[in-house]
C-alpha positions in Angstrom: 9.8 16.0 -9.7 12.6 17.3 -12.6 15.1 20.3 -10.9 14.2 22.2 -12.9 10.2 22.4 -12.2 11.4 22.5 -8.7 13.2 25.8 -8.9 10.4 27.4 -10.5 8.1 26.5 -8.1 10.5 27.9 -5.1 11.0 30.6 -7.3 7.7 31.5 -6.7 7.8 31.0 -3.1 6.2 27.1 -3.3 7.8 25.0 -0.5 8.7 21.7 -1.9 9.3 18.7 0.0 7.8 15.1 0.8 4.7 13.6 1.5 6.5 12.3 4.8 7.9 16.1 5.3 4.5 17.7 5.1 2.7 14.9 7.3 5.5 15.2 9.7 5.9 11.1 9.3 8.7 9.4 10.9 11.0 7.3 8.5 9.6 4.1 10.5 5.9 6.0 10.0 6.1 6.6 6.5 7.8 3.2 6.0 4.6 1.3 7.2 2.6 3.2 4.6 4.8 2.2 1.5 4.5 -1.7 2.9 0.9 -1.3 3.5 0.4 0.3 0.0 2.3 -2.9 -2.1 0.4 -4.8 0.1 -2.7 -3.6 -1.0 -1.8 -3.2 -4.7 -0.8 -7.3 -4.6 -3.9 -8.0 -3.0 -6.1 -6.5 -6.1 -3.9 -7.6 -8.7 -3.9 -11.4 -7.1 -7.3 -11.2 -6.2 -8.5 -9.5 -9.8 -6.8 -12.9 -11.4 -8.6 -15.4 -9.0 -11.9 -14.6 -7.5 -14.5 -11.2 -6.7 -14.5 -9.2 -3.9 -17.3 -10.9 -2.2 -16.0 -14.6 -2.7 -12.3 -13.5 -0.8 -14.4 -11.9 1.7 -16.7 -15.0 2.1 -12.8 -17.1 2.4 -11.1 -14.9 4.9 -15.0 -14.4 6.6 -14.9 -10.4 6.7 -17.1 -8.0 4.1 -16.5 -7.1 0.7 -16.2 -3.2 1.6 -13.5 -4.3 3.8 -11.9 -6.1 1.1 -12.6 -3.0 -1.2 -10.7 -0.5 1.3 -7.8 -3.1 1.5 -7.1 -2.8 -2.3 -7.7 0.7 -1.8 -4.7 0.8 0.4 -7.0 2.7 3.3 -5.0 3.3 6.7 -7.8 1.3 9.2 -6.5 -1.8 7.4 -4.6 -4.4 9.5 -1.6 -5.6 8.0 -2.6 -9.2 9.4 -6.0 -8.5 7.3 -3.7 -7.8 4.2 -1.3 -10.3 4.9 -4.6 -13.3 5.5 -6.1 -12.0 2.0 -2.9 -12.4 0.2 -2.8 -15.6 1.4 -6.2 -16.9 0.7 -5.5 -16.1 -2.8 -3.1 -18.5 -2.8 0.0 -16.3 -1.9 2.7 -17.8 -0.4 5.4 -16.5 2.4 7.6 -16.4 -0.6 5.3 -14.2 -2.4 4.3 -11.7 0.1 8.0 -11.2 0.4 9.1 -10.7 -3.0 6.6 -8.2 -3.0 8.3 -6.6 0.4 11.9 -6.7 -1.4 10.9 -4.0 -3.6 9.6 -1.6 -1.0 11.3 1.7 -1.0 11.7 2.6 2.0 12.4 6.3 3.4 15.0 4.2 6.0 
C-alpha cells in the first residue's frame, strides 16, 4: 500500500497494519504460511505443465480434491503432502529449494 492511501485511510480512523498483525501471527507463524503458499503455487504451475489433478493424485495415492486444496494453498495441507506432490512431478531437492530462496519471510 502507497503512503499516501495509507494516511487517508488513518485519516479516517482505518487501522492499517498486516495480515500477520490482524491474525495475531507469530513471525515463525506467519512464515509457515508464505512457505506453504509458494509451495502450493509450484505445485499447480508444475503439475498444470505435466499431468491432471486426478493422475498426480493416482501417483502420490491421495484424492484429487486433496490435490485441488493443495494448489489452493488451504492450511489442512501437510507440508510433507506438498513437498511428495512436487516431487512426483518430477521436482527435485534443488527445485523445491529454489522455490524456498525466494520466500519472504516476516523473520
Amino acid at each position: 500500500m502507497n503512503h499516501e492511501r495509507k494516511r487517508r485511510l488513518q485519516a479516517h480512523g482505518w487501522k492499517v497494519g498486516s495480515v500477520q498483525e490482524f491474525l495475531g501471527l507469530t513471525d515463525e507463524e506467519a512464515a509457515l504460511i508464505e512457505i506453504k503458499l509458494a509451495l502450493s503455487r509450484e505445485l499447480r504451475k508444475r503439475r498444470e505443465k505435466r499431468m491432471t489433478q486426478r493422475e498426480l493424485a493416482q501417483k502420490i495415492q491421495s484424492s484429487q480434491p486433496r490435490i485441488v486444496r493443495a494448489e489452493s494453498g488451504d492450511g489442512s495441507v501437510s507440508t510433507d503432502l506438498l513437498v511428495r506432490a512436487l516431487l512426483a512431478t518430477e521436482a527435485t531437492p534443488k527445485d523445491i529449494g529454489r522455490v524456498l530462496s525466494h520466500v519472504k519471510l516476516p523473520l
